[in-house]
Kinemage of the C-alpha trace (Angstrom):
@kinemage 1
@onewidth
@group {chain A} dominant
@subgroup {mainchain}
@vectorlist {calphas} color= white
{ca unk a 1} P 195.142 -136.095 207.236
{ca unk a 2} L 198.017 -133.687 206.641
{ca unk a 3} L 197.355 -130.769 204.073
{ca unk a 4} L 199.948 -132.386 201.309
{ca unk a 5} L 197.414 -135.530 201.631
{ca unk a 6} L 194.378 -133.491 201.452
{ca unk a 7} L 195.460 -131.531 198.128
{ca unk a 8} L 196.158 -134.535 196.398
{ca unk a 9} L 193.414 -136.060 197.383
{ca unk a 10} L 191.526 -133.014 195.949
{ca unk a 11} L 193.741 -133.098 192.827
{ca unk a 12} L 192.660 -136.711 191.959
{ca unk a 13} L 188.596 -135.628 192.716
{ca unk a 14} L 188.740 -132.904 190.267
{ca unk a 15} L 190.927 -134.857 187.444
{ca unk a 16} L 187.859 -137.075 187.987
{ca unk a 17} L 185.561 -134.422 187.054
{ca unk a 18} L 187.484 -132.808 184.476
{ca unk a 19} L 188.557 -129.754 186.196
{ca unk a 20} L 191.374 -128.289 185.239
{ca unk a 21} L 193.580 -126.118 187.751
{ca unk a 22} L 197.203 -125.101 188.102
{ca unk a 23} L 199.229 -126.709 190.714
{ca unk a 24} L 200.076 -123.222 192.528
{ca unk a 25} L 196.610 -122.475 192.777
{ca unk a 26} L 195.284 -125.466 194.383
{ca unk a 27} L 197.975 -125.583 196.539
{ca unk a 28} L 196.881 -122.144 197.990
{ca unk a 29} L 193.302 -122.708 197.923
{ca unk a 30} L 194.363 -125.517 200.253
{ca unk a 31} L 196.211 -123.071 202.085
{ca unk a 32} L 193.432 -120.551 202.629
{ca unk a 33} L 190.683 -123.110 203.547
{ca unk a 34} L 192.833 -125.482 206.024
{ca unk a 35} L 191.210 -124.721 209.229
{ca unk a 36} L 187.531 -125.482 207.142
{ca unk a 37} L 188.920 -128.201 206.146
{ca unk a 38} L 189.707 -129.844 209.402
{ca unk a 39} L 186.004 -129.261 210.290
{ca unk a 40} L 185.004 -131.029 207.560
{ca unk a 41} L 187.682 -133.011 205.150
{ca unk a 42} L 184.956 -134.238 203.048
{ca unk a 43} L 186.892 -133.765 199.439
{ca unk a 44} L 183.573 -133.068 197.206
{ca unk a 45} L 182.642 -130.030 199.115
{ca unk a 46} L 185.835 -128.458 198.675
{ca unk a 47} L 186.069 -129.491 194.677
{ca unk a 48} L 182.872 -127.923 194.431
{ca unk a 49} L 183.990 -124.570 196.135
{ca unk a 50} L 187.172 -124.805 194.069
{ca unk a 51} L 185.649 -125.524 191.201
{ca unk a 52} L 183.036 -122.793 191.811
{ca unk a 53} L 186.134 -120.004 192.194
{ca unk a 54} L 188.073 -121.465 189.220
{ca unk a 55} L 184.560 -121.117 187.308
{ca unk a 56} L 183.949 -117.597 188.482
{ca unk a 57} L 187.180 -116.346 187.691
{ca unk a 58} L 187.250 -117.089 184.344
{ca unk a 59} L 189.851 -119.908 184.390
């Protein structure tokens, strides 16, 4: 899975939960957790840690 596939899939996961986000930002979230997640490319974990940061920073 390339990162352009993994932040769409991501994208779609938290439409499904009603997050909202700016483009930009998920795109460098995706960025700055890459090598995590080729570890582990499970999509909920990481729309739970994005969704945790957008939560905490007031978004």
């Amino acid at each position: 899975m390339s990162d352009l596939n993994f932040a769409e899939a991501l994208k779609q996961e938290l439409r499904n939960r009603g997050v909202s986000f700016d483009q930009g930002e998920l795109l460098e979230f995706v960025e700055d957790v890459w090598t995590g997640v080729k570890r582990n490319p499970d999509v909920s974990v990481w729309a739970d840690r994005f969704a945790n940061g957008v939560t905490c920073a007031g978004v």
